[in-house]
C-alpha positions as CSV (number, residue, x, y, z in Angstrom):
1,X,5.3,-14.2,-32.2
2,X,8.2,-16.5,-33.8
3,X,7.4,-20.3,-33.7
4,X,9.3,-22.6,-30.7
5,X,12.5,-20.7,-28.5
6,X,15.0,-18.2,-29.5
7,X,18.0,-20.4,-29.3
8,X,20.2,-16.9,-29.2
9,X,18.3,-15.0,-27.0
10,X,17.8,-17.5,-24.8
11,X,21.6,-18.6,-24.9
12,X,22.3,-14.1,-24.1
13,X,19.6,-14.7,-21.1
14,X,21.3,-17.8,-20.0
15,X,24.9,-15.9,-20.1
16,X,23.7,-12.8,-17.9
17,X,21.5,-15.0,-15.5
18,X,24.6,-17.2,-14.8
19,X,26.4,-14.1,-14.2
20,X,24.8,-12.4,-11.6
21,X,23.9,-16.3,-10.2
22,X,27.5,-15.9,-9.4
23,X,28.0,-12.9,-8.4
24,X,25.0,-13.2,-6.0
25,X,27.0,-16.1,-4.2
26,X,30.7,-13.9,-4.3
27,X,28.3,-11.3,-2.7
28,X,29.1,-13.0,0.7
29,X,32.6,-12.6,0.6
30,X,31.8,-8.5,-0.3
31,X,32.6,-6.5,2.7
32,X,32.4,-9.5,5.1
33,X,32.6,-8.8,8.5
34,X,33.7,-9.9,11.7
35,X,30.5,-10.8,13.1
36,X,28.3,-12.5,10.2
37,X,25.8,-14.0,12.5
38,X,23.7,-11.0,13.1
39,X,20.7,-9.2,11.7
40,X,22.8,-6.3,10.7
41,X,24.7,-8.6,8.9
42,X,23.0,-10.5,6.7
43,X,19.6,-8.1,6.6
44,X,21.2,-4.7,5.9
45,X,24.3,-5.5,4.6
46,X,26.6,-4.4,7.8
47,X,24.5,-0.9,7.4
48,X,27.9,0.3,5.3
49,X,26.5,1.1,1.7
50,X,28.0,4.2,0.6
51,X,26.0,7.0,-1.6
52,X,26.4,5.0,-5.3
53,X,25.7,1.3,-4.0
54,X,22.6,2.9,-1.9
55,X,21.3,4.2,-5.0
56,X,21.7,1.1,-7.3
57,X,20.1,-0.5,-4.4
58,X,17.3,2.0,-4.0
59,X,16.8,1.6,-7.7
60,X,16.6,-1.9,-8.2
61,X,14.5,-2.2,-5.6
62,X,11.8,0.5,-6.7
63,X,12.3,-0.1,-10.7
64,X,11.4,-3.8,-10.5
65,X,10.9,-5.7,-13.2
66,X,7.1,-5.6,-13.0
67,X,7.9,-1.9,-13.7
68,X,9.6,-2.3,-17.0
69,X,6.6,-4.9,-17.9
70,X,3.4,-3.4,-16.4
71,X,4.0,0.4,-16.9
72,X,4.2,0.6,-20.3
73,X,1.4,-2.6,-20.6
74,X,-0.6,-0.2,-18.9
75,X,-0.1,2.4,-21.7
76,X,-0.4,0.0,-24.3
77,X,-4.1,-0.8,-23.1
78,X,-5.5,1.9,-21.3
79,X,-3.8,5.2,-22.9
80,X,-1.8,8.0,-21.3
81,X,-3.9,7.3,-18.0
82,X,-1.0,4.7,-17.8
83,X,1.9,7.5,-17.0
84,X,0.6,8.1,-13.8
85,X,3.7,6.2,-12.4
86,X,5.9,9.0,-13.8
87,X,4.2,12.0,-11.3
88,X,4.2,9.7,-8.4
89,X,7.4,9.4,-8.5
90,X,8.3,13.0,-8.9
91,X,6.0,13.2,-5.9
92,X,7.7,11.0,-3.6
93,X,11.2,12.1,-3.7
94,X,10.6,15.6,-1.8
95,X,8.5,13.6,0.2
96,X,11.0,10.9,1.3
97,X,13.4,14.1,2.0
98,X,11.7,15.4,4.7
99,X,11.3,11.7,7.0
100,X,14.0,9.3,5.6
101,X,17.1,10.8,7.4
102,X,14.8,11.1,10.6
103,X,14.1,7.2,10.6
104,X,17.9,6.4,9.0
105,X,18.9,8.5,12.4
106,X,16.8,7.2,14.3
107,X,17.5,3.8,13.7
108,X,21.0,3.6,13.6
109,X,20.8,5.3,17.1
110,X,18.8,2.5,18.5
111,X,19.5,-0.3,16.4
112,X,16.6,-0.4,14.6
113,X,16.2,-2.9,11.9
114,X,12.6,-2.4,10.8
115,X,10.1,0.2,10.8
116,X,7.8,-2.0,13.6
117,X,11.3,-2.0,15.6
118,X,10.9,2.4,15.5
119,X,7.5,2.4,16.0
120,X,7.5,-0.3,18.9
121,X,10.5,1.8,20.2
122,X,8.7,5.4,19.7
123,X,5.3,4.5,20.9
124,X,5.9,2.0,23.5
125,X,3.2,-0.7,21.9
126,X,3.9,-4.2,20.5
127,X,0.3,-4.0,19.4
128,X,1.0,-1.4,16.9
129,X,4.1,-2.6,16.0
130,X,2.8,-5.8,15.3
131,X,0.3,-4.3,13.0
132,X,3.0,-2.2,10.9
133,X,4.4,-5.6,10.6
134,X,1.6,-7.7,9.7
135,X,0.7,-5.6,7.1
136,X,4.0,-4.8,5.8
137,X,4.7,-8.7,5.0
138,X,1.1,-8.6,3.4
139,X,1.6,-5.8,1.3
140,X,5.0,-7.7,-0.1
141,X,3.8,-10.8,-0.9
142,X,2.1,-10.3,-3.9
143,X,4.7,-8.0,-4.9
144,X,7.0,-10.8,-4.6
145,X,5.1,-12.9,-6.6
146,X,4.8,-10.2,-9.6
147,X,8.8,-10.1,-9.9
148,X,8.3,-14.2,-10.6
149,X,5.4,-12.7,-13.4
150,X,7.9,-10.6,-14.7
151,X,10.2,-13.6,-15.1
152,X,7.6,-15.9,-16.3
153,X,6.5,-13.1,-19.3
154,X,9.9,-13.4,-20.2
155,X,10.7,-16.6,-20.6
156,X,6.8,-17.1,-22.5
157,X,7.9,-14.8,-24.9
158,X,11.6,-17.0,-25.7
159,X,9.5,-20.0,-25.9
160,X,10.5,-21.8,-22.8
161,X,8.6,-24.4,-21.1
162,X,6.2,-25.3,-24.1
163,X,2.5,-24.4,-24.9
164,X,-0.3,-24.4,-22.7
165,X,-1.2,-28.2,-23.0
166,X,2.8,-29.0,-21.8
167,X,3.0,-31.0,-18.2
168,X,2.8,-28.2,-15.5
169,X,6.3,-29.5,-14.4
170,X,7.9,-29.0,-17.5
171,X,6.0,-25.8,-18.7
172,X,7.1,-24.4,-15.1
173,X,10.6,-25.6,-15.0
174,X,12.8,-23.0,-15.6
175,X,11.0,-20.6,-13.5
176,X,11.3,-23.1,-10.7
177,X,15.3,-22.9,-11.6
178,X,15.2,-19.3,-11.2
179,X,13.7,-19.5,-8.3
180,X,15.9,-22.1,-6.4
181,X,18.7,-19.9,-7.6
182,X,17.2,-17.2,-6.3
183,X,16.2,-18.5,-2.7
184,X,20.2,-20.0,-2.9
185,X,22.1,-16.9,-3.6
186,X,19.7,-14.8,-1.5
187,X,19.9,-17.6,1.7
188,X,24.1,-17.3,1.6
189,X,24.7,-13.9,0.7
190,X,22.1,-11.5,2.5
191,X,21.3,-8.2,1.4
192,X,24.8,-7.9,-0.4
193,X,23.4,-9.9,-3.0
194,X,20.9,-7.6,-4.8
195,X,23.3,-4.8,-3.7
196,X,26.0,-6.4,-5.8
197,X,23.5,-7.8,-8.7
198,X,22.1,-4.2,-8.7
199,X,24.9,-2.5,-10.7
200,X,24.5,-5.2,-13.3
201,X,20.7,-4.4,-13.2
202,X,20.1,-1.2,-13.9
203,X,23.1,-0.8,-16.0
204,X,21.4,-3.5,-18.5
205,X,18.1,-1.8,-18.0
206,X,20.0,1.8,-19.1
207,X,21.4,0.3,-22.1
208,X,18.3,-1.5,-23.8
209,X,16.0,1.5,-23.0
210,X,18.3,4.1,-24.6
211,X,18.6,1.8,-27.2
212,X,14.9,1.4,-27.8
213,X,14.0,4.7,-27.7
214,X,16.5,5.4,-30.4
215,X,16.2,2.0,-32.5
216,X,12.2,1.4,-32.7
217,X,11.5,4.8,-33.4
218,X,13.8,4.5,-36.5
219,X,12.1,1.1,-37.2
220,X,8.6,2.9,-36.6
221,X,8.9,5.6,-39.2
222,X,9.5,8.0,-36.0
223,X,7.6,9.4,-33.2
224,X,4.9,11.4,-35.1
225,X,3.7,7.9,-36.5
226,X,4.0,6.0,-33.0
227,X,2.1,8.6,-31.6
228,X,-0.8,8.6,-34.7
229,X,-1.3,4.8,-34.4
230,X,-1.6,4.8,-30.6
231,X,-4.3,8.3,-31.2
232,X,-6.0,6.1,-33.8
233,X,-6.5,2.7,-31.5
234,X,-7.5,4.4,-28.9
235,X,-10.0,6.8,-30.3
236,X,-11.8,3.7,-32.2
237,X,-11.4,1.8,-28.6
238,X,-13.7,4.8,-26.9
239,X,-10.8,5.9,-25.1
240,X,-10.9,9.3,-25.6
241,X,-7.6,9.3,-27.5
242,X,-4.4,10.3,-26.1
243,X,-5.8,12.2,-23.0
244,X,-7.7,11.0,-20.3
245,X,-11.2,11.5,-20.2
246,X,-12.2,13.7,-17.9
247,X,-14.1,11.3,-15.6
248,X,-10.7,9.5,-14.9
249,X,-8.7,12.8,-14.1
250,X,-10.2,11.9,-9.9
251,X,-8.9,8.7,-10.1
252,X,-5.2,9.3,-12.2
253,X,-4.4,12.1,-9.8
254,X,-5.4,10.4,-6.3
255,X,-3.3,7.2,-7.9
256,X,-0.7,9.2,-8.3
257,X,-0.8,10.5,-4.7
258,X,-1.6,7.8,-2.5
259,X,0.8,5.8,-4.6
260,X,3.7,8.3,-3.9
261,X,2.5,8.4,0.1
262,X,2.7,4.5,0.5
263,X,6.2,3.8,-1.9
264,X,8.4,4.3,1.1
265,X,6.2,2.8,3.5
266,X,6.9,-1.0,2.4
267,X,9.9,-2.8,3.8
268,X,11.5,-3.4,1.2
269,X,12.5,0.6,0.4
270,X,13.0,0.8,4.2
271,X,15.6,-2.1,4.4
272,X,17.8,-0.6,1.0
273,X,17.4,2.9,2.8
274,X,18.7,1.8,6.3
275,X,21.7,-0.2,4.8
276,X,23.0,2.9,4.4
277,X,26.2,4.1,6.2
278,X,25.4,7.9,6.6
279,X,22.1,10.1,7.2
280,X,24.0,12.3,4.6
281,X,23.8,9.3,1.7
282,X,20.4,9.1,2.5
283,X,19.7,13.2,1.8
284,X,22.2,12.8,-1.5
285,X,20.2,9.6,-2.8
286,X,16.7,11.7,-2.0
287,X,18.4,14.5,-4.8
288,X,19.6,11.8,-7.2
289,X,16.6,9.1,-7.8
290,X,14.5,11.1,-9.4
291,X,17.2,10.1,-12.6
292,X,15.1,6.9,-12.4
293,X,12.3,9.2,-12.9
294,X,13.7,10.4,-16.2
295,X,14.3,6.2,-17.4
296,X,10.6,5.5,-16.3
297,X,9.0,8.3,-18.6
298,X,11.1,7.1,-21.8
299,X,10.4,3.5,-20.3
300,X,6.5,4.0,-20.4
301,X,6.9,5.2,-24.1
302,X,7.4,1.6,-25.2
303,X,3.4,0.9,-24.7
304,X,3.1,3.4,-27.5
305,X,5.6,1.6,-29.7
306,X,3.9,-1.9,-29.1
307,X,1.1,-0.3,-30.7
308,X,2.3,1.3,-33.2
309,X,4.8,-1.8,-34.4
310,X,1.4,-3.9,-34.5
311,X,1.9,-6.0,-31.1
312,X,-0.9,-8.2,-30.6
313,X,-1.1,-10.3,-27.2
314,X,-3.8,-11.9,-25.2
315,X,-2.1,-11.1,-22.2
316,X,-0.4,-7.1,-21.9
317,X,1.8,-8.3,-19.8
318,X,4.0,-9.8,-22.8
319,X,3.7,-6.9,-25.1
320,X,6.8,-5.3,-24.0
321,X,8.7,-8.6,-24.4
322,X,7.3,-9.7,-27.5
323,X,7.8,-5.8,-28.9
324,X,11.7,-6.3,-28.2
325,X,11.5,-10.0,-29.7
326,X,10.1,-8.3,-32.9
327,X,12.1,-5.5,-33.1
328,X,15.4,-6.6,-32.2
329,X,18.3,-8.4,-33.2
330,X,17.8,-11.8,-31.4
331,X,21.0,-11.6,-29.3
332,X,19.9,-7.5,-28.1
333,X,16.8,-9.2,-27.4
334,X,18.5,-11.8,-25.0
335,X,20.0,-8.7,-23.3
336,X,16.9,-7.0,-23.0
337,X,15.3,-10.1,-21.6
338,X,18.0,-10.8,-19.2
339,X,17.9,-6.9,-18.0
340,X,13.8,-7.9,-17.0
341,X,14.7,-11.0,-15.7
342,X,17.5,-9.6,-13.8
343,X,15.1,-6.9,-12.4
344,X,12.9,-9.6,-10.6
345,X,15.6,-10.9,-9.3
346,X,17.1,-7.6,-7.2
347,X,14.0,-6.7,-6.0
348,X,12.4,-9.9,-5.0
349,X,15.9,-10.5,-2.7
350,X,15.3,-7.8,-1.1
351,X,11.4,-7.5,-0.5
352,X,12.0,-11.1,0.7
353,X,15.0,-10.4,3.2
354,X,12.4,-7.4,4.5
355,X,9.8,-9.4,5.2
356,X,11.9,-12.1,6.8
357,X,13.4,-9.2,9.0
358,X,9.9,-8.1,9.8
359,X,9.1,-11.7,10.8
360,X,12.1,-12.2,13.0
361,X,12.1,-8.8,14.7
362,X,8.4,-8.5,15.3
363,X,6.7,-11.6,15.5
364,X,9.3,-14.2,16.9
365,X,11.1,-11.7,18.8
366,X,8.5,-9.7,20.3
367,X,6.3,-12.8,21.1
368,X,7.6,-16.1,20.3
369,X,11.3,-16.3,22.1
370,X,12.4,-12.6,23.6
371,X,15.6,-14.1,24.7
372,X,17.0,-14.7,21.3
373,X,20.2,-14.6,20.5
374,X,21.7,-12.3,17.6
375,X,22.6,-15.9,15.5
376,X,19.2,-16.9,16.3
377,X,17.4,-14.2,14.9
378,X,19.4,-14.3,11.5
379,X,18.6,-18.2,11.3
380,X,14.7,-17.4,11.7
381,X,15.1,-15.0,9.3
382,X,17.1,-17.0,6.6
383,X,14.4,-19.8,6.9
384,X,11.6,-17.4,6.6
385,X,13.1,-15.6,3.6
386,X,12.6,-19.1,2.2
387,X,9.0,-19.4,3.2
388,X,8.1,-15.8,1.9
389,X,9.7,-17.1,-1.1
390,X,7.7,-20.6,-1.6
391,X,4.9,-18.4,-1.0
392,X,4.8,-16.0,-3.8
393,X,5.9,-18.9,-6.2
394,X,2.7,-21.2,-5.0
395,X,0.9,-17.9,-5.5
396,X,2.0,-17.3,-8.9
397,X,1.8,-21.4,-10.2
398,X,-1.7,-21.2,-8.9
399,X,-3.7,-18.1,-9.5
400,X,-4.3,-16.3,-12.6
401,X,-1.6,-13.5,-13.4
402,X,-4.5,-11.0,-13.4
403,X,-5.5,-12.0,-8.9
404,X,-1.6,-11.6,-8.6
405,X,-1.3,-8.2,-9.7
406,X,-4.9,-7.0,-8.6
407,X,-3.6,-8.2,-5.0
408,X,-0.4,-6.2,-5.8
409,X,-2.7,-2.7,-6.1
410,X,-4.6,-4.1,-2.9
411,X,-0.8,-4.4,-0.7
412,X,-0.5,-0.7,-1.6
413,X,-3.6,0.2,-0.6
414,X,-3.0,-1.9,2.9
415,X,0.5,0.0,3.4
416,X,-0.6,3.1,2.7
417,X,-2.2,2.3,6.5
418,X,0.9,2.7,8.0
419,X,2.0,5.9,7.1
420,X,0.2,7.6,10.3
421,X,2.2,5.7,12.7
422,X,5.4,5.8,11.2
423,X,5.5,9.5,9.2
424,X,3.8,10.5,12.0
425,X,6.1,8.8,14.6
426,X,9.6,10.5,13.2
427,X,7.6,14.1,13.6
428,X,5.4,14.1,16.7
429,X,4.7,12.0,19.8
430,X,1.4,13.4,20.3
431,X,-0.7,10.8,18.7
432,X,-2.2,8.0,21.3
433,X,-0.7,4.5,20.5
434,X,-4.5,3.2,20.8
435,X,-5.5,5.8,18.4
436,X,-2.9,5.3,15.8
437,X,-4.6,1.5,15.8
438,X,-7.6,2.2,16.0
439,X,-6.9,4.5,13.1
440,X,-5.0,1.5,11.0
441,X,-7.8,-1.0,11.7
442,X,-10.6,0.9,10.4
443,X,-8.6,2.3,7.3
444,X,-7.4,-1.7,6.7
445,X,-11.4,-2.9,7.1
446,X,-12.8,0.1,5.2
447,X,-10.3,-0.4,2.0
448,X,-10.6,-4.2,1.9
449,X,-14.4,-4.2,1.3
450,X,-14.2,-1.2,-0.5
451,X,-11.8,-3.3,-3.0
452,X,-13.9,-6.5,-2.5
453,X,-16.7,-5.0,-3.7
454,X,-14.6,-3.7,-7.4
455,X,-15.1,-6.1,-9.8
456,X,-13.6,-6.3,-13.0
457,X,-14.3,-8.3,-16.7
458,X,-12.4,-11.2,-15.1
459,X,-12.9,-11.1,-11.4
460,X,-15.6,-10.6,-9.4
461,X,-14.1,-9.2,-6.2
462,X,-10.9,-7.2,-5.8
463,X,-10.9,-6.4,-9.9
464,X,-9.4,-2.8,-9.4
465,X,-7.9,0.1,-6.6
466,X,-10.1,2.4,-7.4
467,X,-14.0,3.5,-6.5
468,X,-16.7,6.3,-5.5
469,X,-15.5,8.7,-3.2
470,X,-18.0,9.6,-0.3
471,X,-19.3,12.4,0.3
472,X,-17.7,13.5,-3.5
473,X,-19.2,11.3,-6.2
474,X,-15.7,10.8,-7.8
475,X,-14.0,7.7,-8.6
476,X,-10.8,7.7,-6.6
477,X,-8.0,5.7,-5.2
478,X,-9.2,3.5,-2.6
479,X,-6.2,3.7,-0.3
480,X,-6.1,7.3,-0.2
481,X,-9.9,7.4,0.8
482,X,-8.8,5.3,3.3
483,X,-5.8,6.9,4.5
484,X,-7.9,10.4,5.5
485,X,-10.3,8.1,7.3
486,X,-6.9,6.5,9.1
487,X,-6.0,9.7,9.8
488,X,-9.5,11.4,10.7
489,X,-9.8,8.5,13.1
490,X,-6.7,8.8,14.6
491,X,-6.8,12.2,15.4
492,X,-9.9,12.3,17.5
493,X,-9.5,9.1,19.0
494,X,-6.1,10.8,20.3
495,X,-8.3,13.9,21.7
496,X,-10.7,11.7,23.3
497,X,-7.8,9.0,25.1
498,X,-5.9,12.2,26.3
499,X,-9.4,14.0,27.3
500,X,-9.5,10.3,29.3
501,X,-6.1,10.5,30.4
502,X,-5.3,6.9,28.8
503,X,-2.3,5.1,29.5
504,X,0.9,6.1,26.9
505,X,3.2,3.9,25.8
506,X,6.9,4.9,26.9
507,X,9.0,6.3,24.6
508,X,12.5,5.3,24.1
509,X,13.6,8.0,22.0
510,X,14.7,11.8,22.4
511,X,14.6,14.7,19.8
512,X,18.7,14.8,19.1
513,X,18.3,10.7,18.3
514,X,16.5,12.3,14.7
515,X,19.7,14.2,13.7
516,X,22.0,12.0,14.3
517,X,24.6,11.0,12.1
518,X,27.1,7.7,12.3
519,X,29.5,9.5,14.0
520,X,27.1,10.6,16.6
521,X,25.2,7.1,17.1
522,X,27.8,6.0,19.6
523,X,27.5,2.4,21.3
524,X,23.8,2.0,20.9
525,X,24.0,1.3,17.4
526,X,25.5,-1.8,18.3
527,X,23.1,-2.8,20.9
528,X,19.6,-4.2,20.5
529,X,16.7,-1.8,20.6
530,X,15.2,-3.3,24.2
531,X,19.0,-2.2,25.4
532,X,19.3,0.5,23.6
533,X,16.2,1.9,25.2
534,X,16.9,1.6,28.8
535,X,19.1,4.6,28.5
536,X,16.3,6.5,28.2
């Protein structure tokens, strides 16, 4: 690690941050409609992103910059077992094919604005919509909070803020900058913000990893030699070399799966996907991500390089960073710490604007003040966006980065939860409202003392996401363990309420609302759900 900051990649950082700080702010002057004070609005971006913005959206909001740090840290210290990202998100993009233009339909018919506004609206139950909600602002918290970890790697790495015996203040500064700007741009401008901050994203993010893959390897003597040095460290590590050891193959392949179930059930994907103008745009972007797919294997490479180009940190989360401020020039190191910095920013917009929507829609709507206005709702959920925001920075100033991202792996485990009710929900009416909850609570209680009871060498509750499989003897994913007992639950609580001839909850939709395009979505669109509803 070089002594004190990188005056020139810290000056390249400075250049792009400023940048996109203004761009963020222009952002509200991007397609600005006539009506501004409305959920629509500022939260999904007038629902009027076309196929290309979409996708930079959809992007920038999946490929965070914990991605570009943590993926390849996870090669670098645990091996190929690492990659599982890659399959899981081959997985999800058939997946997402087959439900996302049901809900984008759906909810532009009815004026949905969250995934608790379709399942209130499908299953006649503020219960269960509340608990969709609940957990989906949760599950984004901490995943908030890793964007600011990204940022925080970064600026460690350029030297900023001083040693570990600096004042907390100073030593904390210039991520408390970021995040002012952050909570500013994202305050004014809405979801056009990361929309328009996207492009400049993943374009950056593009450039330094075809560059790397190209350049280190050069560097490195090529890929044979990257490849022997990883072989050698993790053979003397017990590791079992390259491969996973059979033992972990349970546990890579459930990962994989249960991650690739619960991607699309946070808000955050769900707010980029229903900013979209057209159910088409949503099929085309389901046929086009998996590009990102392509970026992520070459991305997850880099853990090999660290090892190979002798990286050596106390914390993995800075060898990627410190592997580019060794092996770069010091001003296409800048860029490639402004394209991770940049990537906490895009995504923590709009997993903050999701949660705020969730808040506003769900919570204060539903059973704080039902009468409020359009304007009122968007001020709630400005303010909130705040709060979610002071939240994940007290979070990250205050815990150790290792409880932030182990809380990260428990959020996915939570949302996972709530793919029942809502997958479920765009196919089939025939599960029981009460069941679907009863189904979510005991697949929330049994994964949160399955994962209390994990420990790890530096915690001793909720160290890891994965344990013994009943009734199997594997060690598995936790949430997908979970998610069968959700559903198993589910469904024969749903035979035994309709055996009982339990109360339903009315449902507000019909089958041509799941097909229908913009063109077909009529007035209702424009309504809120409670009026959109009564038509039915």
């Amino acid at each position: 690690m070089k002594d004190g900051v990188n005056g020139v990649a810290l000056g390249v950082f400075i250049f792009f941050f400023l940048a996109v700080t203004v761009m963020g702010f222009l952002a509200a002057r991007w397609r600005r409609a006539d009506d501004e004070h409305s959920l629509d609005e500022w939260g999904l971006g007038g629902r009027s992103f076309g196929t290309w913005v979409t996708w930079f959206l959809l992007g920038g909001d999946l490929y965070t910059a914990y991605t570009f740090v943590a993926v390849p840290a996870a090669i670098y210290a645990a091996g190929a077992a690492g990659f599982f990202a890659v399959p899981y998100t081959i997985l999800v993009y058939p997946l997402i094919f087959t439900f996302l233009p049901r809900l984008w339909s759906v909810s532009h018919k009815h004026g949905y604005v969250t995934t608790s506004d379709f399942v209130r609206g499908r299953f006649g139950s503020k219960g269960l919509s509340l608990a969709v909600a609940v957990t989906g602002i949760l599950a984004t918290m901490p995943y908030i909070a890793l964007q600011l970890v990204g940022i925080q790697a970064v600026l460690d790495v350029m030297g900023v803020g001083g040693g570990e015996n600096t004042n907390w203040f100073v030593k904390d500064l210039p991520l408390l900058i970021a995040f002012g700007v952050l909570a500013a741009y994202t305050y004014s401008s809405g979801l056009r913000a990361p929309a328009l901050i996207a492009f400049v994203k993943d374009t950056l993010i593009y450039i330094v990893i075809a560059v790397a893959i190209i350049y280190i390897p050069i560097k490195l003597g090529g890929f044979d030699e990257i490849f022997k040095a990883a072989s050698d460290k993790y053979t003397a590590a017990g590791a079992g070399g390259l491969v996973p050891a059979e033992a972990g193959q349970w546990t890579y392949a459930t990962l994989a799966l249960g991650s690739a179930l619960a991607l699309f059930m946070y808000p955050h994907s769900v707010t980029a996907t229903l900013s979209s103008r057209s159910r088409e745009v949503i099929r085309r972007n389901t046929t086009i991500l998996p590009l990102y797919s392509l970026m992520l294997g070459l991305l997850a490479l880099l853990g090999f390089m660290a090892i190979a180009a002798g990286v050596k940190v106390t914390n993995g989360q800075l060898a990627i960073p410190q592997l580019f401020e060794n092996m770069f020039p010091d001003w296409f190191a800048g860029v490639a710490f402004a394209a991770i910095g940049i990537g906490a920013l895009v995504p923590a917009a709009i997993m903050s604007i999701a949660a705020a929507n969730l808040f506003t829609r769900n919570i204060y709507k539903d059973f704080i003040k039902p009468d409020a206005t359009p304007q009122q709702e968007t001020r709630v959920s400005k303010l909130v966006s705040l709060l979610v925001k002071v939240g994940a920075l007290v979070f990250v100033l205050t815990m150790d980065k290792t409880v932030a991202i182990n809380f990260q792996l428990l959020g996915g485990i939570w949302i996972l939860q709530t793919f029942p009710a809502l997958v479920g929900g765009l196919f089939t009416r025939w599960f029981h409202r009460w069941a679907l909850l009863g189904g979510w609570a005991v697949g929330m209680l049994y994964s949160t003392f399955a994962a209390y009871g994990v420990a790890s060498p530096t915690q001793k509750h909720f160290g890891g996401s994965s344990k013994e499989i009943p009734g199997i003897g594997e060690i598995g994913y936790i949430g997908l363990t979970a998610f069968v007992l959700n559903v198993v639950v589910s469904v024969v609580l749903t035979f035994a309420l309709r055996a009982f001839n339990a109360p339903d909850g009315v449902d507000e939709t019909s089958p041509e609302d799941y097909t229908a395009d913009a063109g077909d979505a009529g007035v209702e669109a424009e309504l809120p759900p409670a009026t959109a509803g009564s038509t039915h």
